[in-house]
N, C-alpha and C positions, 0 to 999 in steps of 0.2 A: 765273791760277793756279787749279787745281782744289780743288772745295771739301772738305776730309776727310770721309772717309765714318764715321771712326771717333770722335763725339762723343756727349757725356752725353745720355742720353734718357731721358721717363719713363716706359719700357716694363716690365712687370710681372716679376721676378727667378722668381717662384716661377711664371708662367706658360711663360717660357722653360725652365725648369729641369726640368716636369713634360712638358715637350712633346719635349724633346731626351733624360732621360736615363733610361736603365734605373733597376732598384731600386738593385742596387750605386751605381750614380753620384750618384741622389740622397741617400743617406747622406753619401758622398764629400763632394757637394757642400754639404749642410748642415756638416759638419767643417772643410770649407774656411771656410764663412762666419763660422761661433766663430772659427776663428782667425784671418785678416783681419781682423774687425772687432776681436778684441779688441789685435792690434797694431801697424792704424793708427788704430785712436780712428775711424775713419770707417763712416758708413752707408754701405754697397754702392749703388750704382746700375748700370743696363744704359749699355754700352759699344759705341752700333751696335745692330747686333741679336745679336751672340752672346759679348758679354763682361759678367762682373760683376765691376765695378771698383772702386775704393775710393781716395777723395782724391781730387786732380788739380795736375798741375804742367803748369808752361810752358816750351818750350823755342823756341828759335832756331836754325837749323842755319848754316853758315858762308854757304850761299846765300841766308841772310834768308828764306828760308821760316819761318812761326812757328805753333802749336799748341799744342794742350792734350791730354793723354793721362791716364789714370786713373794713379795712381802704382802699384797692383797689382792683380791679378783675377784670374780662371781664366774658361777656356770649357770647354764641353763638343766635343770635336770629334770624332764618331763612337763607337768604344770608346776613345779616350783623354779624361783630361783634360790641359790645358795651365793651366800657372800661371805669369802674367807676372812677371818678373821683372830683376835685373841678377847675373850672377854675374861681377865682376871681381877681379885679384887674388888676392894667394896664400890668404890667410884664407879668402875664398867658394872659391877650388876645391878647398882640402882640405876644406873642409864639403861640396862638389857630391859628392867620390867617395867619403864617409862617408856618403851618403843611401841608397842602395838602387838596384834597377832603373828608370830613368830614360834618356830620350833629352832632352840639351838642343841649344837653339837657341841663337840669336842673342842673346833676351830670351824664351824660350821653354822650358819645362821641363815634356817630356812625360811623363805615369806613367798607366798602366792602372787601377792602383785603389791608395790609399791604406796601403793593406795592405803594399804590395811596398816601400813606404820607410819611414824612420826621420821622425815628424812633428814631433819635436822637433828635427831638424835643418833640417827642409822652413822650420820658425818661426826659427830660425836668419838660414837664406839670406834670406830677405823681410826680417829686420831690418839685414841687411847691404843689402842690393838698395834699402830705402828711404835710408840711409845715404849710399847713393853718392849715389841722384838728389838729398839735398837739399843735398849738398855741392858735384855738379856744376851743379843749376839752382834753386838756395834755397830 
């Protein structure tokens, strides 16, 4: 089995941040890290080389495959940012189409800059998204 490429490392937050984002983005991303950090109680760490993550859970998948993933983060990926996340259910997707301009993924939730969305609902979706994981993997 291959070994994840996507685990906790102690690679410098504010090196990657200064090396990846425009001015807009590092404002952005200083805004993102107040509020991650203030709701999940955790110190950020680098995720790989291009995620800053916060906490970690374990999962299992049905093929016994097993890992450890940050419980939330954002990247910088080009001019967007991405903010990991879980948007399931009626509750998170009437908060997703009350957000603002936004592309989501999978667990993926792309925005340009901070500005184009509603931040108290962005605080919202991550307390719902930590909600689900700790109810789906403790």
């Amino acid at each position: 089995m291959a070994e994840l490429k996507t685990k906790a490392t102690d690679a410098s937050i504010e090196e990657y941040v200064e090396s990846r984002a425009n001015e807009e983005q590092k404002a952005d991303c200083e805004n993102l890290m107040v509020l991650l950090k203030r709701v999940t109680k955790e110190m950020p760490q680098m995720w790989g080389a291009s995620i800053v993550g916060y906490g970690l859970y374990k999962y299992t998948y049905e093929s016994g495959r097993t890992g450890e993933m940050c419980r939330t983060g954002f990247a910088i990926r080009g001019k967007e940012l991405v903010v990991y996340l879980i948007v399931e259910g009626a509750e998170q997707e009437a908060l997703l189409k009350q957000l603002g301009k936004h592309k989501m993924g999978k667990s993926c939730l792309h925005i340009k800059r901070l500005a184009d969305i509603d931040v108290k609902i962005l605080e919202q979706l991550v307390i719902g998204s930590l909600a689900q994981l700790k109810a789906r993997y403790g």
